[in-house]
N, C-alpha and C positions, 0 to 999 in steps of 0.2 A: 327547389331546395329539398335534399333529400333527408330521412329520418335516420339519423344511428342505432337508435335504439330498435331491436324487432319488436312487432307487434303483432304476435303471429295467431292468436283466439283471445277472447274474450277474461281468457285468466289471467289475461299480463296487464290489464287497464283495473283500476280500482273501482271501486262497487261505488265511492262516494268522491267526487269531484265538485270544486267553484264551478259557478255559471255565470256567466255573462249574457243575462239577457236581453236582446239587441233585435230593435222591429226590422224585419227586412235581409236582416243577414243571413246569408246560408253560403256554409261550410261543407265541402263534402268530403268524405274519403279519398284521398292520394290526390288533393288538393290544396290549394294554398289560400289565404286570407291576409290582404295589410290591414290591422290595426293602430288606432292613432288612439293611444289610453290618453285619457286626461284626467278623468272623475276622481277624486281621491281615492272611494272605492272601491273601483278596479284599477288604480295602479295600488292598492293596497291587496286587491288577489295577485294582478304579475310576478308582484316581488314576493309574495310569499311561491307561486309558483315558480319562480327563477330558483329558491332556496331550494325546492324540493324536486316534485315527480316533473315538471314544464307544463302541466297538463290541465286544459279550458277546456269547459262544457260551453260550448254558444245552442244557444237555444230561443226561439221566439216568445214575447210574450202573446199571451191567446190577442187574436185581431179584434180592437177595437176596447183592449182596456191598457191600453200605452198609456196615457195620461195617466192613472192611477200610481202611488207611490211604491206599491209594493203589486204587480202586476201578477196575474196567475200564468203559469206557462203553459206553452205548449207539450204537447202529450210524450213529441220527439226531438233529440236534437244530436248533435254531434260533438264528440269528444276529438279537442286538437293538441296537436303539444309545441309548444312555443320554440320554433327553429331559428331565429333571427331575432333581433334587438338591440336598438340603438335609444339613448338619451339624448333625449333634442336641447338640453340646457336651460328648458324654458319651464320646468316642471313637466314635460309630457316623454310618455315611450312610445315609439314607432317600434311595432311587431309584425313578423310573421307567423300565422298559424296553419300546420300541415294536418288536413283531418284525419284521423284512424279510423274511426269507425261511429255510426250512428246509435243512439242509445234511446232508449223508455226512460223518461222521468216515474220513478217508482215513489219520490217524497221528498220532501222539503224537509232538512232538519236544519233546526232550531240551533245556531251557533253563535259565539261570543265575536263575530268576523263584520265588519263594516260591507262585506259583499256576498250573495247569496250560494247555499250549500246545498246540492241536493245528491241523494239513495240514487242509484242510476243502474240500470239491466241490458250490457250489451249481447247477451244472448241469441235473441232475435235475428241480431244482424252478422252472425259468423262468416258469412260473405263478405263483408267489407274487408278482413282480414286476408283475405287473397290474393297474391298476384290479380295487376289487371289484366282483364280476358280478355281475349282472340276479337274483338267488336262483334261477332254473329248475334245476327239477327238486328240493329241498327243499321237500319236505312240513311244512310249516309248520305246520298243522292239528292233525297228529299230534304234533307237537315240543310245541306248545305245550297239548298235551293231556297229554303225557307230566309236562311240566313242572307243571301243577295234580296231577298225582296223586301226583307226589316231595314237593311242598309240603305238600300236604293227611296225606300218610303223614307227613310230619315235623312236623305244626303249625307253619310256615311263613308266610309273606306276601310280597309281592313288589308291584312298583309296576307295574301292569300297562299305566298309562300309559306308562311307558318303554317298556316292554316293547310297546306295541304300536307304535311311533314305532320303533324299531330294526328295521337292515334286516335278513332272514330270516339270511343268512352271517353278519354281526356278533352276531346273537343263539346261534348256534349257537359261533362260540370260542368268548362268553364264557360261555357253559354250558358248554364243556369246559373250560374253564380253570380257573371255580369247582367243578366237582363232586367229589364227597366221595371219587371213588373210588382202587384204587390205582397207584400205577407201571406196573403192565405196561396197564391199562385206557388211562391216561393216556400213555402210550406209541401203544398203538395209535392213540387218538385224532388226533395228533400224525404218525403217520405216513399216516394215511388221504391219497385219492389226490386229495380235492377236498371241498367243504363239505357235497354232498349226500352221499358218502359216509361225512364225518365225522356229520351229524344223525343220520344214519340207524345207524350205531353207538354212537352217544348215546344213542338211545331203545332202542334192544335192548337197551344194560348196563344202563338203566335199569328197562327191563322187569322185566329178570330179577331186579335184584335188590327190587323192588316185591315179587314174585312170591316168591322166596324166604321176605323178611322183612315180612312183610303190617302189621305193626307198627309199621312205618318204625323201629325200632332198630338196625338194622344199619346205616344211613345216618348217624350223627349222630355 
């Protein structure tokens, strides 16, 4: 689902955005996310976002203070703009969120909003704003060799027509986006410096944990 709005540097995204912080999620650039809002909370940011700019911060909170009420975040996260939305009748909105570009949590401010605000710095990540690249330098071979042996350890299947029709960068989000592992994994994914960097730490946590649990039980 594609973006109307361009998003073409860092000056067309606002300095201060809602966050939605969510253990586990990761959102990337020219990627998509379904969300299923329920919390009063954030269906009280949706709808003030549907009024306005469409635009979510999802961000982690730091691993292993989830339980806490009011969680500290992670250092990065990614800014998406709400492309889809349906009312399910039952009080909940079923969303789509397309990511633009990754950002610095620069600070928490202090607002009168049932859901949290934070100062945000997409500078950093002027890359994200690009057309996607030519795939050079992903090892695609290996990704998608990786990817049969995660399958294959889980009794799996996959449509490999898709799969072979998607460009190497698109297939790599969404393998980080879907994979089973946890927050800090999914963190780092998320912070990596560019896509071959990101495959390329795909397939090592993939390795390893192949290697680990040769069973594929740990995965599932």
């Amino acid at each position: 689902m594609g973006i109307n709005n361009a998003y073409t540097g860092p000056a067309d995204l606002p300095d201060v955005l809602p966050v939605f912080p969510l253990s586990g999620a990761l959102l990337l650039p020219r990627s998509e996310m379904p969300l299923n809002i329920f919390e009063p909370r954030y269906l009280a940011m949706v709808d003030a976002a549907l009024a306005g700019n469409r635009l979510i911060g999802m961000v982690q909170p730091l691993p292993g203070t989830e339980a806490s009420n009011l969680p500290p975040l992670s250092r990065v996260g990614c800014a998406g703009r709400i492309t889809a939305f349906q009312e399910t009748g039952d009080g909940r909105i079923l969303i789509t969120l397309t990511g633009i570009s990754r950002f610095d949590v620069v600070s928490e401010l202090t607002e009168e909003t049932l859901y949290r605000v934070c100062r945000i710095d997409t500078k950093p990540y002027r890359a994200d704003f690009l057309p996607p690249g030519n795939d050079l330098g992903i090892d695609r071979p290996r990704l998608i060799e990786t990817l049969e042996a995660f399958l294959e350890a889980n009794d799996l299947d996959a449509d490999w027509d898709d799969i072979d029709a998607t460009p190497s960068e698109t297939l790599v989000n969404i393998l980080s986006m879907m994979s089973p592992y946890g927050p800090r994994e999914k963190q780092a994914l998320l912070e990596a410096r560019d896509a071959r960097e990101r495959s390329e730490m795909l397939i090592a946590i993939t390795e390893r944990v192949l290697m680990d649990d040769g069973d594929g039980e740990g995965l599932q």
